[in-house]
C-alpha positions in Angstrom: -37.6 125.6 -10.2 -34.3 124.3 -11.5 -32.8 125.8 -8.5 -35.5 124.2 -6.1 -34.0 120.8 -7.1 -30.2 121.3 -7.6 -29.5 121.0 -4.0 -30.9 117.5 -3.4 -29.8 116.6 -6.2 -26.2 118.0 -5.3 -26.4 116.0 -2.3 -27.4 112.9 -3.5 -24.4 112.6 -5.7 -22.2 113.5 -2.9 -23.3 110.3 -1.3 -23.1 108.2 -3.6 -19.8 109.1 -4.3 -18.9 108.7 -0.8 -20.2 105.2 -0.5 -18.8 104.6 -3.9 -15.3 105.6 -2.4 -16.3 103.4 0.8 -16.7 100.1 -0.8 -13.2 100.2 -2.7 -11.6 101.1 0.4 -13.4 97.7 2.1 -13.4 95.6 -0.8 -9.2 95.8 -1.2 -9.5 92.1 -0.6 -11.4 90.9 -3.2 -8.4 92.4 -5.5 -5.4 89.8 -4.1 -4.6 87.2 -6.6 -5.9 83.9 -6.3 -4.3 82.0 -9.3 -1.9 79.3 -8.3 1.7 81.9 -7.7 5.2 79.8 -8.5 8.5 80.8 -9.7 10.6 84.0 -9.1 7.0 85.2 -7.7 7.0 82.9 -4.9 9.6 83.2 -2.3 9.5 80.1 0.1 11.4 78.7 2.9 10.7 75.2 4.5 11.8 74.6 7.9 14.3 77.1 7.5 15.7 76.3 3.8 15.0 77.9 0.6 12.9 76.4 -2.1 13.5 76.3 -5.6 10.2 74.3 -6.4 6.5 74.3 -5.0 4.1 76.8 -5.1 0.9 78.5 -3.1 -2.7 79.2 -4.2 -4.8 81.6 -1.6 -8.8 81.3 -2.0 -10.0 84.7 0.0 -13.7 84.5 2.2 -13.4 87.9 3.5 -11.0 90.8 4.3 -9.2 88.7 7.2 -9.6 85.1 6.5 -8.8 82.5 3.5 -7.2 79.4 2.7 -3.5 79.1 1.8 -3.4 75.8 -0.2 0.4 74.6 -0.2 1.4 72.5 -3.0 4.1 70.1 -3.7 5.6 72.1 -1.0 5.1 69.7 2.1 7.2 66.0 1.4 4.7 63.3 1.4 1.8 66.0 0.6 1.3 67.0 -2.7 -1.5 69.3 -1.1 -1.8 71.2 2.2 -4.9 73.3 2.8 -4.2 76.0 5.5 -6.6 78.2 7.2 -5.0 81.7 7.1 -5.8 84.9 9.3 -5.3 88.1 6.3 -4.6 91.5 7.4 -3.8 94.7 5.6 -1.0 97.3 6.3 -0.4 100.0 5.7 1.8 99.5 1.9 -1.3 97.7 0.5 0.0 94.3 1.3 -1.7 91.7 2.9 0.2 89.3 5.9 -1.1 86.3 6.6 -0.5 83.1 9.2 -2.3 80.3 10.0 -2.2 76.4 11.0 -2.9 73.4 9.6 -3.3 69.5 11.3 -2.5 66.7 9.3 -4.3 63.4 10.2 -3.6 61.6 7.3 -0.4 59.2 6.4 1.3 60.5 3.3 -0.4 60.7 0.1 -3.6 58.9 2.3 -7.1 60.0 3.4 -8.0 61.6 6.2 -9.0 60.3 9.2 -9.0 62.6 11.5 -10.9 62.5 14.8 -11.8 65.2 17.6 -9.6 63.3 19.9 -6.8 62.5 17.6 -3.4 64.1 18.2 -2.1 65.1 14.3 0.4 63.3 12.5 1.6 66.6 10.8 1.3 70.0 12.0 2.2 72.5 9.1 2.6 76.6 10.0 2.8 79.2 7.7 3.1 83.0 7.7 4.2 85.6 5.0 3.1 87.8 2.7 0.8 88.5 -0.3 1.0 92.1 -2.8 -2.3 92.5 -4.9 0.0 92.3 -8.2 0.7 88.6 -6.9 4.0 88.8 -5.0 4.5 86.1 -2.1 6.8 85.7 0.2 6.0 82.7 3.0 7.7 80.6 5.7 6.5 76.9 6.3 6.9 74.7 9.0 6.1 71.4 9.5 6.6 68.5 12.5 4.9 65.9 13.5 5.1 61.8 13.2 4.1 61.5 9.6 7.3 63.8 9.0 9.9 61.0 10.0 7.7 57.8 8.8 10.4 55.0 7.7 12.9 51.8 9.1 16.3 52.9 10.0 18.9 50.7 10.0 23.0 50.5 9.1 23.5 54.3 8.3 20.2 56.0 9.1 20.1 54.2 12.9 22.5 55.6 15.8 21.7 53.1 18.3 23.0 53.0 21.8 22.1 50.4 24.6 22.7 50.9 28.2 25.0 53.8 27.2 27.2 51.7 24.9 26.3 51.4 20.6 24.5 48.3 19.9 25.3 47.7 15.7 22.9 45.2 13.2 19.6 46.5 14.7 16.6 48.3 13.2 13.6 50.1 14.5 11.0 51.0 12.9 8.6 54.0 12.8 5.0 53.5 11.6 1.6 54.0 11.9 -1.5 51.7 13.3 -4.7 53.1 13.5 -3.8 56.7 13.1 -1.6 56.2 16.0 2.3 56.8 15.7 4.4 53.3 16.7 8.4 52.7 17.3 9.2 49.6 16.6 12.0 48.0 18.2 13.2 44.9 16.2 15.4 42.2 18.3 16.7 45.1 20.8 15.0 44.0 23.9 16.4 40.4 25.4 13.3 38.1 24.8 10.8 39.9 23.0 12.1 39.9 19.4 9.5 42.8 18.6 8.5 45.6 21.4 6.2 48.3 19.8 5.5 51.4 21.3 2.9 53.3 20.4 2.0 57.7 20.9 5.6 58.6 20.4 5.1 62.1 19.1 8.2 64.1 18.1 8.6 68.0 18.9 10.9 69.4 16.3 12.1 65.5 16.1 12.8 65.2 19.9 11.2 62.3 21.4 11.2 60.3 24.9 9.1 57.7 26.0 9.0 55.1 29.1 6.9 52.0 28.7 6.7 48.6 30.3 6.0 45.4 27.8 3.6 42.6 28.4 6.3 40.9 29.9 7.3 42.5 32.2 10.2 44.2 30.9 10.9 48.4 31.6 12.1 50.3 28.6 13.2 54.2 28.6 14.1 55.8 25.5 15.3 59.3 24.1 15.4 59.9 20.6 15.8 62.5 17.5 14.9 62.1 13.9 17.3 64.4 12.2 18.4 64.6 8.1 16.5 61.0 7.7 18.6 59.3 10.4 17.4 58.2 14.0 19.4 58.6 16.7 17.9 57.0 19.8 19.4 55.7 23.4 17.5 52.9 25.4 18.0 51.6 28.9 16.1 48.7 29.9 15.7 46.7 32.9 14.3 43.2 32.1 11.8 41.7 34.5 12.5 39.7 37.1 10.7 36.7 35.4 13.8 37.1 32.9 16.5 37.8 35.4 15.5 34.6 36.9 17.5 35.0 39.8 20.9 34.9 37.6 21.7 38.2 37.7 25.1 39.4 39.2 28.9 38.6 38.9 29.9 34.8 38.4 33.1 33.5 38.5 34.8 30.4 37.1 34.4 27.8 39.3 38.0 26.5 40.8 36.8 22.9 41.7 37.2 20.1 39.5 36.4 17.1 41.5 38.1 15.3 44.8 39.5 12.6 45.5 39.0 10.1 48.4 41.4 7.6 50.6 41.5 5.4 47.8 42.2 7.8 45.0 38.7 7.4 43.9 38.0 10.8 41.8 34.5 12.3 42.0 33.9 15.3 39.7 31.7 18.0 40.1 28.8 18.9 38.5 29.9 22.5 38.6 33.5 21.7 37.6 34.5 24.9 35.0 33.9 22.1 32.2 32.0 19.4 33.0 31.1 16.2 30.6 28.9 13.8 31.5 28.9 10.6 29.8 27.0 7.7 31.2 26.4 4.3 29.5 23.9 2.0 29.5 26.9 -1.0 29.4 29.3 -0.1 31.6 31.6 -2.9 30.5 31.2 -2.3 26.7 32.6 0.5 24.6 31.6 3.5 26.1 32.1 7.8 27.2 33.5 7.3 30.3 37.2 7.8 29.9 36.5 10.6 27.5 33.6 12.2 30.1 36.2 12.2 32.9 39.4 13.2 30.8 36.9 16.0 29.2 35.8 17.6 32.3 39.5 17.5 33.8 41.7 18.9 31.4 38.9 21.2 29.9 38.8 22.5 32.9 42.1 23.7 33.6 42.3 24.6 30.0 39.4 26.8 30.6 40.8 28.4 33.5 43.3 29.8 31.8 40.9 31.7 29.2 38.0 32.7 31.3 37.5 34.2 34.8 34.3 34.6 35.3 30.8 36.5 33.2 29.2 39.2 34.7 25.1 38.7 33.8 23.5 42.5 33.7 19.8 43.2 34.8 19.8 45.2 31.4 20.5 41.8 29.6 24.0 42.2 29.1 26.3 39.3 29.3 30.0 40.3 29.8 33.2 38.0 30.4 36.5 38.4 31.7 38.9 36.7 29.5 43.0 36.1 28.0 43.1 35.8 24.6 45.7 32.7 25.0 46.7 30.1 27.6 49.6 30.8 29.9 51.8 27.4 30.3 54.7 29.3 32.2 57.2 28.2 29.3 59.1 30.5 27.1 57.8 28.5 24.2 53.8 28.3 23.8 53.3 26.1 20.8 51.2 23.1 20.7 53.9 20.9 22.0 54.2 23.0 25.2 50.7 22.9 25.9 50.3 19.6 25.6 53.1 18.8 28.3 51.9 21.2 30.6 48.4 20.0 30.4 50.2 16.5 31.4 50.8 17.8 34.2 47.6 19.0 35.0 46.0 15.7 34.6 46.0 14.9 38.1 45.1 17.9 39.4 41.9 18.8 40.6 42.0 22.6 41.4 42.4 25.1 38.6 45.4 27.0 39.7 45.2 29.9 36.4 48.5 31.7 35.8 48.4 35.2 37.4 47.5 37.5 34.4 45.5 40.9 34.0 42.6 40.0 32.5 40.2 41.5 29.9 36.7 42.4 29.9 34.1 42.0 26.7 32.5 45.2 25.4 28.9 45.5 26.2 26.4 44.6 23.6 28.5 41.7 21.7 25.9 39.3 23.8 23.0 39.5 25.7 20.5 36.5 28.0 17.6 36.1 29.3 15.6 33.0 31.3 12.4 31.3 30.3 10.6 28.9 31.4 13.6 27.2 33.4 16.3 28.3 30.2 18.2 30.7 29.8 18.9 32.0 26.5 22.4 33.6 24.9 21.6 36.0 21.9 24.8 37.0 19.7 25.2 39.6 18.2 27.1 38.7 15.2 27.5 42.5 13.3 28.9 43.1 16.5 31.2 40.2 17.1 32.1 41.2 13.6 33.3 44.6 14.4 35.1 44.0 17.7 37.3 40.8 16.0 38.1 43.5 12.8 39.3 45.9 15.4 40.6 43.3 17.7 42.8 42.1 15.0 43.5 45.2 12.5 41.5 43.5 10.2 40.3 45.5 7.5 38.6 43.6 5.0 36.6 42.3 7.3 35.7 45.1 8.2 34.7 45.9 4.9 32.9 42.6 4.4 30.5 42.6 7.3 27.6 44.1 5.2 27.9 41.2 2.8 28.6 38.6 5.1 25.2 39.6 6.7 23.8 39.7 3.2 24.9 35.9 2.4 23.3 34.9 6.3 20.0 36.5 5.2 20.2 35.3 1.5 20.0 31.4 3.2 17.5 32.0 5.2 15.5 33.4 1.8 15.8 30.0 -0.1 12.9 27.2 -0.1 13.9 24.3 2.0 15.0 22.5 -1.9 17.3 25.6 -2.6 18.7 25.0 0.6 19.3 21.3 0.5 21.2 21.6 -2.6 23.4 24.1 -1.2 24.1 22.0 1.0 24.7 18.9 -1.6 27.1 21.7 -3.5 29.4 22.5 -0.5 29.3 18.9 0.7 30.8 17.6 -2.8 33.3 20.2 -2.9 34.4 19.2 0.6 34.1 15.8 0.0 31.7 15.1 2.9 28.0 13.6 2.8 25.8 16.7 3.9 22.6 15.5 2.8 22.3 13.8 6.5 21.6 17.6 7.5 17.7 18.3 8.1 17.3 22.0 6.1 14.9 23.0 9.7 18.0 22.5 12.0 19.9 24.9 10.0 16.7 27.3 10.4 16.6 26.8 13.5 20.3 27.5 14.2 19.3 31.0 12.1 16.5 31.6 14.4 19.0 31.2 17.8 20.6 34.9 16.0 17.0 36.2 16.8 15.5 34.4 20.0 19.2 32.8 21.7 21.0 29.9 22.2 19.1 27.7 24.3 20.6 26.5 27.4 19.3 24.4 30.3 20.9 26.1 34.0 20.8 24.9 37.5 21.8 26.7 40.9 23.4 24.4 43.8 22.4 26.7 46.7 25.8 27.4 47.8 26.6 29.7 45.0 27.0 27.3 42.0 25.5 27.9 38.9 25.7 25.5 35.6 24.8 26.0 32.3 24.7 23.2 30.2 23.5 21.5 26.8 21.9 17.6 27.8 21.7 14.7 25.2 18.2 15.8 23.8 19.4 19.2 22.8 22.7 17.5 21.5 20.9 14.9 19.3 20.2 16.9 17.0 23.2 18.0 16.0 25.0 14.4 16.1 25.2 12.7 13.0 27.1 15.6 11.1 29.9 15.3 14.1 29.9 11.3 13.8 29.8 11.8 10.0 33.5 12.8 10.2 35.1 10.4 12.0 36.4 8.2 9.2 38.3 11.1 8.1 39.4 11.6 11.3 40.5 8.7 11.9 42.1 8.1 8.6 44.2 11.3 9.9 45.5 10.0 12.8 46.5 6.6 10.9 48.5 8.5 8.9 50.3 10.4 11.9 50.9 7.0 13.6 52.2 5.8 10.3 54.7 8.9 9.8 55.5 9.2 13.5 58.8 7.5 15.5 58.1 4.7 17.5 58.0 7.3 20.6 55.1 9.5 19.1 53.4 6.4 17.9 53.6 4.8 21.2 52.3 8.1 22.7 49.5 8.3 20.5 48.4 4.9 21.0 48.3 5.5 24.6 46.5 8.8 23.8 43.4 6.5 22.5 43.9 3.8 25.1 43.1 6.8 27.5 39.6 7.5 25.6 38.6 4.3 26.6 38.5 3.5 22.3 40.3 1.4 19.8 39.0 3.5 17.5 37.5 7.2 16.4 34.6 5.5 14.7 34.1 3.2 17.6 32.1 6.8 18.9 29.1 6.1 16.3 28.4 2.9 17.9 29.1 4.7 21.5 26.7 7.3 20.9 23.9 5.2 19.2 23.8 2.3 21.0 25.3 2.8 24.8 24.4 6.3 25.7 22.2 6.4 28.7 22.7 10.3 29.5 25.0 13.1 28.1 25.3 16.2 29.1 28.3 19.2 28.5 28.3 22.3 30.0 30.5 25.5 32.2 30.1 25.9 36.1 30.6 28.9 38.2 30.8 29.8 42.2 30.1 32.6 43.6 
């Protein structure tokens, strides 16, 4: 009997047994750890460098998948959830790898749709000992990575293959949509976004067109929280208008008839124009015509020509001084050769070599029938420190850009007493000054100077300032012509009868008895004024 029923019973224990052994050989999973592992248990590398901080916390589903949360390991995400793919070997370890796309902004929500291209994609692979051993290499890319505004020291900036200084871009977010920001880059359009720039390992390029008109490439790296990035741009015809090209000083001052009668030209290399309203009063004449003739010639001598760029660049060819032909080139010497130019009605420059402007120190644009000359004073800055070995300034271009942007911060009352300050230490009256012309000046840094432009036809091209964009600006110059003229009492007073006579003559030539006679000239028998540069091709 006993017998009858040892053999099933034999077997039945066998089985279990086996299926006993079975399960523990499946179940190996359930054993890894899955407590949060930190310290010297947790070996981690990000994007190639060791960490000393952050940790890892796997939550197992099954014998070859889990989730790998990453935490405080990510910048910008305290928390990183990453499906993993387990699988044993053959020492009892477990690897594991997996993916995870980021759709939120930093320390932000999701909002992640199916057709959304991530803002962070995070990889890992490593891996995991049942005693709770890790050992895991993370990667991550994507926009969210490199979110910020470079500027100064973070911003490498190069325009039309040349560096372009005092800019910034931004890189930002709208909509779950990555967005470069160009801030006053692009000649005429102060602010050029461009959105879907998606970096791969930081690289980036991009080719866009803006609303007006204007075509933009770019190539770029984010790279140890600096941006380096190169643009060339070609700016539509619209804001060529028709200017672009080489454009030499013009060589014609005026001409002469049978009777010596002298007619200037309105594309003379300076030309004034100074009409009255009473030709036989007080008035601009004298000065208009003495203006555009020995301006001219004195013009000639520091400026050949400007060379206008389809990228927006405005470059001139220069000499830093004027050549009189005389050993000695003080004021004196100047003066008598520009004497001698008085009758002369063709520029006739000494032969020099000249120089050409760096690109980037200026740039232009037209608009509606202006065209517009945007400075780039950082720049300026720099070339004039290295132009002239000067150091401190140099040094001080940060804070001189600091005090420009500190005025434009005060309230219109902060401003006028500024103003009231300065003027008392200088001893002039600068209340006359309306606070929104000086913000206006500001916003020229920004937008351009605005200046009106004409084309003859023939190759002439003028750009000039007329008496409504002057205006403006007139009572501060009239407010100093007391002192001026006090000035030049006192040099007639302290002069020999020879300079005296000389300078009499000087004002006699002005058409004025007087400096302050101008207030009254300006105010009161101005018809039309106008002041400008003219070139021929």
């Amino acid at each position: 009997m006993k017998k009858k029923y040892f053999y099933p019973l034999a077997l039945a224990c066998a089985l279990c047994l086996f299926t006993a052994c079975s399960d523990d050989d499946e179940n190996t999973w359930e054993q890894l750890p899955q407590t949060e592992i930190s310290g010297e248990n947790a070996t981690l590398t990000f994007n190639g460098n060791t960490l000393s901080e952050g940790s890892l916390q796997l939550t197992v589903s099954n014998a070859t998948s889990g989730v790998l949360t990453l935490k405080n390991v990510v910048p910008g995400y305290p928390s990183v959830p990453v499906n993993v793919t387990l699988e044993e070997q053959s020492n009892g370890t477990f690897s594991f790898s997996g993916q995870a796309d980021m759709n939120a902004l930093p320390e932000a929500p999701s909002t992640k749709s199916e057709d959304t291209v991530a803002l962070l994609k995070v990889t890992v692979n490593g891996t995991i000992t049942l005693d709770g051993t890790v050992k895991a290499n993370i990667a991550a890319d994507g926009p969210a990575f490199y979110l910020g505004v470079y500027s100064g020291s973070t911003l490498n900036l190069s325009y039309s293959d040349t560096p372009l200084l005092g800019k910034t871009v931004a890189y930002s977010v709208e909509q779950n949509v990555p967005v470069l920001t160009l801030g006053g880059i692009v000649p005429g359009e102060p602010v050029v976004n461009i959105p879907a720039v998606y970096p791969q390992q930081g690289s980036f390029s991009f080719e866009t067109t803006t609303a007006a008109g204007t075509a933009v490439k770019g190539e770029g790296k984010f790279e140890n929280s600096s941006l380096t990035l190169s643009l060339n741009v070609t700016l539509s015809q619209a804001a060529q208008g028709g200017l672009t090209g080489e454009w030499p000083l013009s060589s014609t001052i005026g001409e002469t008839d049978d009777w010596f009668e002298v007619s200037y030209s309105d594309y003379a290399p300076v030309r004034i124009i100074w009409t009255a309203i009473d030709a036989n009063a007080t008035n601009g004449g004298n000065i208009s015509n003495l203006g555009t003739a020995l301006g001219s010639h004195l013009m000639a001598e520091v400026l050949n020509g400007i060379t206008l760029t389809e990228d927006g660049n405005l470059t001139a060819r220069y000499y830093p001084s004027i050549v009189t032909g005389s050993d000695s080139e003080d004021g004196d010497a100047i003066v008598q050769w520009l004497m001698g130019k008085i009758n002369s009605y063709q520029t006739a420059p000494a032969d020099r070599e000249w120089l050409t402007s760096p690109k980037n120190l200026m740039q232009w644009y037209t608009k509606d029938g202006m065209i517009y000359l945007v400075p780039n004073l950082v720049q300026i800055l720099q070339q004039a420190a290295a132009d002239n070995g000067d150091a401190s300034l140099a040094e001080n271009i940060d804070a001189i850009m600091g005090i420009l942007q500190a005025l434009n911060d005060l309230s219109d009352e902060e401003l006028q007493g500024l103003l009231a300050g300065f003027g008392q230490q200088a001893g002039i009256d600068l209340s006359i000054i309306d606070v929104q012309l000086i913000r206006q000046v500001a916003s020229w840094m920004t937008t351009g100077v605005p200046l009106k432009y004409t084309l003859d036809g023939n190759g002439g091209l003028r750009l000039y300032a007329d008496k409504d964009m002057v205006s403006p600006f007139m009572p501060l110059l009239l407010s100093f012509l007391p002192q001026l003229q006090a000035k030049f009492d006192e040099m007639i007073a302290a002069a020999d009868e020879q300079t005296a006579m000389m300078l009499k003559m000087a004002m006699m030539l002005l058409g004025l008895e007087k400096f302050t006679d101008l207030d009254t000239v300006w105010n009161e028998n101005t018809a039309d004024f106008a002041v400008g540069l003219g070139f021929q091709k």
